[in-house]
C-alpha positions in Angstrom: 203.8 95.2 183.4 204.0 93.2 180.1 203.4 95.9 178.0 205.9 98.3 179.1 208.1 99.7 176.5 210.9 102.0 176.4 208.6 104.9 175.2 206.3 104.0 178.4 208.8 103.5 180.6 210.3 107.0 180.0 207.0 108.7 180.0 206.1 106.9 183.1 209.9 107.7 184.7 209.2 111.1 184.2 206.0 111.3 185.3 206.6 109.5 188.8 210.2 111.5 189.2 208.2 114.8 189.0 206.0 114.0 192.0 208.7 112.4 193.9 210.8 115.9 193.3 208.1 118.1 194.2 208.6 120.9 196.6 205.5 122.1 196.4 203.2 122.9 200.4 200.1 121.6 199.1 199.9 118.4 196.4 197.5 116.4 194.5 198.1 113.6 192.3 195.9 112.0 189.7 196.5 108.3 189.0 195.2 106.4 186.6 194.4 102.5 187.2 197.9 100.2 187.0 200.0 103.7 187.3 202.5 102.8 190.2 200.7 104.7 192.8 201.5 103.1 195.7 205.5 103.2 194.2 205.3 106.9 194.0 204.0 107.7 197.0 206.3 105.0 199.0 208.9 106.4 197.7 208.4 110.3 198.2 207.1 109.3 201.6 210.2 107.5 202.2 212.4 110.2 201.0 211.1 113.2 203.1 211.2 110.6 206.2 215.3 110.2 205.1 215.7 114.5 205.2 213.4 115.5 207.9 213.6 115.7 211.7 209.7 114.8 212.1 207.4 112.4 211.0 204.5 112.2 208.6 200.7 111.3 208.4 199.9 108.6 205.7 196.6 107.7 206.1 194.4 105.6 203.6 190.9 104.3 203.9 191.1 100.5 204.7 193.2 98.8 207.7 194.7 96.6 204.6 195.8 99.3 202.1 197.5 101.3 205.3 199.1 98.2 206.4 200.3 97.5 203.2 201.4 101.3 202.8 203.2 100.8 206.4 205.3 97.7 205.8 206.6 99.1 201.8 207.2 102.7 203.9 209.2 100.7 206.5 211.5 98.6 204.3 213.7 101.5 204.1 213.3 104.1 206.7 212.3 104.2 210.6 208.6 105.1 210.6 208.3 105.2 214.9 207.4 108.6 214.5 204.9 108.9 211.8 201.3 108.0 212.0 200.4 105.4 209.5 196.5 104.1 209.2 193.1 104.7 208.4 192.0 108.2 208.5 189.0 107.1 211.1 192.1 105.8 213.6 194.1 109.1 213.0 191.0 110.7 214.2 190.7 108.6 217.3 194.1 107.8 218.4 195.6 111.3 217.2 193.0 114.1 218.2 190.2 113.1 219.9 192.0 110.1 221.6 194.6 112.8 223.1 192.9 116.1 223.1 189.3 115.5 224.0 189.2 116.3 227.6 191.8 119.1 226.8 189.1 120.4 224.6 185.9 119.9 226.7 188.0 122.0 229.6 188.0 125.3 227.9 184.2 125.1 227.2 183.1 124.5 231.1 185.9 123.9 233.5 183.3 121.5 235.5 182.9 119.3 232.4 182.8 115.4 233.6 186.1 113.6 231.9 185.3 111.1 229.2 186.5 107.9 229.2 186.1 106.2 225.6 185.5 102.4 226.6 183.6 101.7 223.4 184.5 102.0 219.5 181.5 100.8 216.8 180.0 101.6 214.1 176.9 103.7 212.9 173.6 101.1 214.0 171.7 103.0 210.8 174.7 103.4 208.1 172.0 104.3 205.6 171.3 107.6 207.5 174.9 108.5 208.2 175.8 107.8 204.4 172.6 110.6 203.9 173.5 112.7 206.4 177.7 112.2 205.2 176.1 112.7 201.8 173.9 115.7 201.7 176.1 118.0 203.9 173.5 120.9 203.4 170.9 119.1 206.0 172.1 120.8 208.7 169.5 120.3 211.2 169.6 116.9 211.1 173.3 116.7 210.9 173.2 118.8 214.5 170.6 116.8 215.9 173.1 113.6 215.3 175.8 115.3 216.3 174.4 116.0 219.6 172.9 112.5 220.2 176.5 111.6 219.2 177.9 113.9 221.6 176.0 112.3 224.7 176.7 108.6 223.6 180.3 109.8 223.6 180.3 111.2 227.1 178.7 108.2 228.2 182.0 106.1 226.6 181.3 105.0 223.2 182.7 106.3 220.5 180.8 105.7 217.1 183.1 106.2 213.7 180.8 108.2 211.3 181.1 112.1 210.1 180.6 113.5 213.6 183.9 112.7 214.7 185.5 114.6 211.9 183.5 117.6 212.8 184.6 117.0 216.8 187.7 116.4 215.5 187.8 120.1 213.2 186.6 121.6 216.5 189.5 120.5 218.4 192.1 121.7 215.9 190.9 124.8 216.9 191.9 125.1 220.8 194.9 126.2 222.2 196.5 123.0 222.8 196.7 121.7 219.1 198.7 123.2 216.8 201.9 123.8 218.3 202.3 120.2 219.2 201.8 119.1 216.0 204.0 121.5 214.1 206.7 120.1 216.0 205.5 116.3 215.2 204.7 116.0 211.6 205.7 117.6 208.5 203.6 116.4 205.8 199.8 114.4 205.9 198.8 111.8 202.9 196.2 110.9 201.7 195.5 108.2 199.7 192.4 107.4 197.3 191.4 111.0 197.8 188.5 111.1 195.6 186.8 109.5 198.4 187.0 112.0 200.4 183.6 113.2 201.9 182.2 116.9 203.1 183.9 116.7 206.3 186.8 115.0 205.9 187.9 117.4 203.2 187.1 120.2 206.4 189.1 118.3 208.5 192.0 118.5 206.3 191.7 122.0 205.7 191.1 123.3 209.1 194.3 121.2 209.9 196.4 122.8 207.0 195.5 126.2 208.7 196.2 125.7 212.4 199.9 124.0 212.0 201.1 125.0 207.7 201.3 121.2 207.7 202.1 120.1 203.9 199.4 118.1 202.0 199.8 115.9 199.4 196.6 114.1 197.8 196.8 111.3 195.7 193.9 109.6 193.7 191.5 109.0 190.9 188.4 110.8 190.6 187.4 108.7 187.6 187.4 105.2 190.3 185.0 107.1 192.9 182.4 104.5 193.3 181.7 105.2 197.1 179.2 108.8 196.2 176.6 106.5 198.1 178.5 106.6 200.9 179.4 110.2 201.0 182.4 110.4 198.6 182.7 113.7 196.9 185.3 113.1 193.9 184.5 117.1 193.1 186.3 118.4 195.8 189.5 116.6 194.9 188.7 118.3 191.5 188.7 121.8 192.9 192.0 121.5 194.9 193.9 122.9 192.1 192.0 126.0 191.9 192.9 125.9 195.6 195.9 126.1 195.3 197.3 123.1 195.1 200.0 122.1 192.6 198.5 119.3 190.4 200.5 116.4 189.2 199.4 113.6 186.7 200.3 109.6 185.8 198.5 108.6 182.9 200.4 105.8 182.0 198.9 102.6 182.9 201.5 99.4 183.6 199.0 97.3 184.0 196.5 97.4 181.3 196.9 96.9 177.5 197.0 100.1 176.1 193.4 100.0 174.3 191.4 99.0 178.0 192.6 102.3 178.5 191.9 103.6 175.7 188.3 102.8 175.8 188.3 103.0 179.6 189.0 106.8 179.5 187.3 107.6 176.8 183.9 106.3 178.6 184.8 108.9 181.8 185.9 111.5 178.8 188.9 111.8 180.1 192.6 112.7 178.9 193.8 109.8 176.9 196.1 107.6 176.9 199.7 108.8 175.5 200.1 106.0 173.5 197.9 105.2 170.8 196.7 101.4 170.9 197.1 99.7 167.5 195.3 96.6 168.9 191.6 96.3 170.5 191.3 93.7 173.5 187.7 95.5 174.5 185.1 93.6 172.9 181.6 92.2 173.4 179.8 89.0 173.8 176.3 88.1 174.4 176.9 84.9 175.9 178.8 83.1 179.0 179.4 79.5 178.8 181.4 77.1 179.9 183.2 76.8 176.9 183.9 80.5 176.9 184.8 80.3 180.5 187.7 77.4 179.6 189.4 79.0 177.0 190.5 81.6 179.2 193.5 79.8 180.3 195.0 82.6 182.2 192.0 82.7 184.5 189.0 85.4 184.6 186.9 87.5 186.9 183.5 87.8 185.9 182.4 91.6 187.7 178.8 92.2 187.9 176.6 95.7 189.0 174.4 93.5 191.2 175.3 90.3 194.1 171.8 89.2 192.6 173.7 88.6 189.2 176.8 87.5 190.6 175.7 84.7 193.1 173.3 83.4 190.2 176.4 83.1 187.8 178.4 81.4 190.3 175.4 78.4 191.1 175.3 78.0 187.2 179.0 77.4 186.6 180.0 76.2 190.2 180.0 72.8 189.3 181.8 72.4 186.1 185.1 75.0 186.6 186.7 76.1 189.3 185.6 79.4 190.4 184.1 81.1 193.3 182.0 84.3 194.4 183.2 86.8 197.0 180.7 88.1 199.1 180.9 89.9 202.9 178.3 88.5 205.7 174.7 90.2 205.3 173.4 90.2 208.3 171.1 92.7 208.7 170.2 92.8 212.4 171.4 96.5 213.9 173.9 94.6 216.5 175.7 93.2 213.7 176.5 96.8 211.8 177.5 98.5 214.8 180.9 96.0 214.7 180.2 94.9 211.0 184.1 96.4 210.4 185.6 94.8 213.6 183.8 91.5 212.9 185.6 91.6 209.6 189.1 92.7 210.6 188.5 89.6 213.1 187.6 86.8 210.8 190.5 87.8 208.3 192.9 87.2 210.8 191.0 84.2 211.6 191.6 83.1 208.2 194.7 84.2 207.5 196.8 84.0 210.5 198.0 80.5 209.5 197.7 80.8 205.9 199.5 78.0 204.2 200.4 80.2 201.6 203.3 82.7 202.9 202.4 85.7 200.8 198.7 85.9 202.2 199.7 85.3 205.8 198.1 88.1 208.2 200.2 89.7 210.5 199.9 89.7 214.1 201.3 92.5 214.3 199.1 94.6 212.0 196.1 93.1 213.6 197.2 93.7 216.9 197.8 97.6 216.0 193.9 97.7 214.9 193.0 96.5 218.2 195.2 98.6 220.4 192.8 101.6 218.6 190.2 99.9 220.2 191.5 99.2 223.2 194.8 100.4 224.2 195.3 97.8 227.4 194.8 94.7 225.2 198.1 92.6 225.4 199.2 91.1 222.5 199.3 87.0 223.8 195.4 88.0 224.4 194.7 87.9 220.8 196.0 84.4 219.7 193.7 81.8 217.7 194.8 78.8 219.8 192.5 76.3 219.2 189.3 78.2 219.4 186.3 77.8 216.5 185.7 80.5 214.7 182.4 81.5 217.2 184.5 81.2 220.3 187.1 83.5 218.5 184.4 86.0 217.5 183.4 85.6 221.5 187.0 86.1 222.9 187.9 89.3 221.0 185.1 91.0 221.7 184.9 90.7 225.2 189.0 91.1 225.1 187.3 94.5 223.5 184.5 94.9 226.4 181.5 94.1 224.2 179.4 91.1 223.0 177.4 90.0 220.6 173.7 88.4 221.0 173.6 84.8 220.2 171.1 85.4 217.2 174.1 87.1 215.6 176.8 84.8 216.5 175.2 81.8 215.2 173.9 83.6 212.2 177.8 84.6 211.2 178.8 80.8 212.2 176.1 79.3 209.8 176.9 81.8 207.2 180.7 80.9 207.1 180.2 77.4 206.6 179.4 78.2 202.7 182.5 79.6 200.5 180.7 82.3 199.4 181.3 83.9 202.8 184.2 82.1 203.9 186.5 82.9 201.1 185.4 86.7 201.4 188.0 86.6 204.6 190.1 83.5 203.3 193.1 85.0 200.9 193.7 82.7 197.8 195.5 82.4 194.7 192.7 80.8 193.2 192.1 83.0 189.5 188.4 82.7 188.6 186.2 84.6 190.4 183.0 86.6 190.2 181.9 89.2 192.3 180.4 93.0 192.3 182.1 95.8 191.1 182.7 97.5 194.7 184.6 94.3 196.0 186.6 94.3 192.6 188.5 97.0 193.8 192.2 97.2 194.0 192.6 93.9 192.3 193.4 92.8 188.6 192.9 89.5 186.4 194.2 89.1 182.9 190.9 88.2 181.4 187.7 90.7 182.7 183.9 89.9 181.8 181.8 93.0 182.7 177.5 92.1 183.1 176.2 95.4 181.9 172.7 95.7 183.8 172.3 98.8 184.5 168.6 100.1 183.9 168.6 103.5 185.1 170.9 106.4 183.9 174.3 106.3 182.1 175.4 109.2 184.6 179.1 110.0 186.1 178.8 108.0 188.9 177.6 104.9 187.0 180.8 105.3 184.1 183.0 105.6 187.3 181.4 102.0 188.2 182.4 100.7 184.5 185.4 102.3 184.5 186.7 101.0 187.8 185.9 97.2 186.7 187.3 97.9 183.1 190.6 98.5 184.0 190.9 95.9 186.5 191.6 93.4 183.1 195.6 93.4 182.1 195.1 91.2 178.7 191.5 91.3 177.7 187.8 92.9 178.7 184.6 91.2 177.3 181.7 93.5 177.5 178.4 91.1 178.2 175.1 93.1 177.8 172.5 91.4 179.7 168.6 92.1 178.7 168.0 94.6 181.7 170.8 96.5 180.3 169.0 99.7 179.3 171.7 102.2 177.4 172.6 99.6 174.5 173.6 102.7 172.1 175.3 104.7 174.2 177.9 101.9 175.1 178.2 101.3 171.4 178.7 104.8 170.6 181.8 104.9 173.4 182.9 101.6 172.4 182.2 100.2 168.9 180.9 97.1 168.4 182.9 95.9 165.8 186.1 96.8 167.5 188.9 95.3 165.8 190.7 98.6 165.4 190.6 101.5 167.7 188.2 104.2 166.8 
């Protein structure tokens, strides 16, 4: 926040008060990077908690950003009767968890009663994220459904888009809505733009069977997940559906001209304060020399892993640095619990971290389990003195699954370079390099972006630039490499001579 002044700070004031004021049923917020999201929200969360009888929903998209979201929330106020987590574990534990049989009763009242035993993930995430995706395929969207369907009745419950269709299906009976009119008051939703098809249903058919309020809060300009099924243009249209919108374009992290230049690539509204000073500018090599006069460390944030791990071999050994990469283990097995493997080894990790700050709490971890299996006890899950293998082993059959040995030993290999292992190992070390998806949510004070990209200079690919632009507090160098194909345009966005703002 080093470039807060009093100007800023009263724009900013204001702009934060407003939301946490707001009266309004139906909300959505757009933040800009470095804009005290997660303050505002805390804080308005934390003030309805203070005058309301009932709880609220707060649901984000990663175990750590609602765990993080749970223990700022509970500093102040009692949160035992809100649901705080993932919107994937809402869906579970909240509505199909509870309601399912319920649900499958007034269809046939000689339905069999489902147990669910089993949690995992899509085996073929490339044709849910098409499905998710392209939301107009509806015969193939059916077909899954129903194969989904009969896997569920069988036990296992698979986390992809037909549980949030299930789950809009539900809202509908009988037995829904006037329990949780009494339970909740409000549902949030954090990093909004990545909403997909049927999530954004969900929310809706849930806003109509209880008058719950909404509030939305996120960035359509840092959707960088459209592969996956995101749809930033629905949290667009909200306010034409009726929901009041508020903005914070006032960044605290960022000098003032990274976002300058940052909005003006996404054509966006700019900044309120006019830069005097440009800290976006290019280069057109990286050296070690280069790397060692940024003092206050560096992330170097590439469009490819191909680029990234290749940077890291050539610097490796002459400054300290390392690349961030998740396991890529490609066997079917391994994707069905790719997210559980990785909740597992960042406890691993973490659990004993011998720095305080980036210790992993039990008791968060535990909490992802229970959603997996709600007879798990909570001595069951400690490290002990267990390899990182036998860990992997004990969980999952804690869990009631396995793992093949192919896999297993694959993960253990893997793990035994740094690439992988500090993926899951938090650190303060500063100079890192890594893609442009797994820069998310963090910040360094000196950014190199590795232009590459060959193919079009479209929304989605400015959102991509965008997101690692503003993850720089002090300065951003621009590196074109030769594949990059849209040399002009960039220029014409951002000068190249760029001593003064244009």
């Amino acid at each position: 926040m080093k470039y807060l002044n009093k100007e800023v700070i009263e724009q900013l004031n204001y702009q934060q008060q407003s939301i946490n004021d707001s009266t309004e049923e139906l909300i959505m917020v757009e933040a800009c990077p470095g804009a005290g999201k997660t303050y505002t929200i805390v804080n308005k969360i934390q003030k309805e908690i203070i005058n309301s009888d009932v709880g609220i929903i707060a649901c984000s998209f990663t175990n750590e950003a609602s765990d993080e979201l749970r223990k700022r929330i509970s500093k102040k106020v009692d949160v035992s009767n809100c649901f705080i987590g993932t919107i994937d574990s809402f869906i579970l534990s909240e509505i199909v968890g509870k309601f399912i049989n319920r649900y499958l009763k007034t269809l046939d009242k000689n339905y069999e009663r489902v147990e669910i035993n089993n949690v995992v993930f899509p085996s073929n995430p490339r044709l849910v994220n098409e499905l998710t995706r392209f939301f107009n395929r509806r015969e193939e969207i059916s077909s899954y459904f129903r194969a989904w369907m009969n896997n569920l009745f069988k036990g296992t419950y698979e986390i992809s888009f037909p549980s949030y269709l299930l789950a809009t299906n539900i809202i509908n009976s009988i037995y829904f809505s006037s329990l949780y009119t009494t339970k909740y008051s409000t549902i949030y939703i954090d990093e909004a733009q990545d909403l997909n098809y049927f999530q954004h249903l969900f929310i809706k058919k849930v806003r109509e069977k209880t008058g719950i309020n909404v509030v939305m809060v996120g960035d359509s300009n840092q959707s960088i997940y459209q592969f996956r099924g995101a749809n930033p243009s629905l949290f667009k249209q909200l306010e034409q559906m009726g929901y009041k919108k508020y903005s914070i374009n006032v960044s605290v992290r960022c000098h003032p001209s990274i976002s300058y230049y940052a909005n003006k690539l996404v054509e966006t509204e700019m900044p309120l304060i006019t830069p005097l000073e440009n800290r976006v500018k290019y280069i057109y090599e990286i050296n070690i020399d280069f790397l060692s006069s940024l003092a206050d460390g560096f992330f170097i944030i590439c469009e490819t892993n191909d680029l990234a791990k290749k940077l890291y071999e050539n610097f490796k050994d002459n400054i300290e640095i390392y690349y961030v990469k998740a396991l890529d283990i490609t066997d079917d097995e391994y994707n069905v619990h790719r997210d559980l493997i990785d909740k597992i080894l960042k406890y691993f990790y973490n659990y004993n971290n011998i720095n305080p700050k980036k210790i992993y709490s039990k008791e968060d971890y535990y909490n992802f389990l229970l959603n997996i299996n709600p007879r798990i006890k909570e001595s069951e899950i400690n490290v002990d003195d267990a390899n990182v293998k036998e860990y992997i082993i004990k969980i999952m059959s804690i869990l009631g699954t396995t793992l093949n040995d192919s896999v297993l030993n694959d993960i253990e290999e893997k793990l035994k370079d740094d690439v992988y292992k500090y993926y899951y190992l938090a650190t303060e070390r500063n100079n890192r390099v890594m893609t442009i998806h797994a820069s998310k949510g963090l910040e360094s004070n000196n950014v190199i972006v590795c232009l590459e990209n060959r193919f079009n200079f479209d929304g989605e690919y400015k959102n991509k630039l965008f997101v690692a632009i503003t993850r720089a507090i002090d300065n951003v160098y621009l590196f074109p490499t030769n594949n990059f194909a849209h040399i002009e345009k960039i220029y014409s966005i951002i000068p190249m001579h760029g001593d003064k703002i244009e």
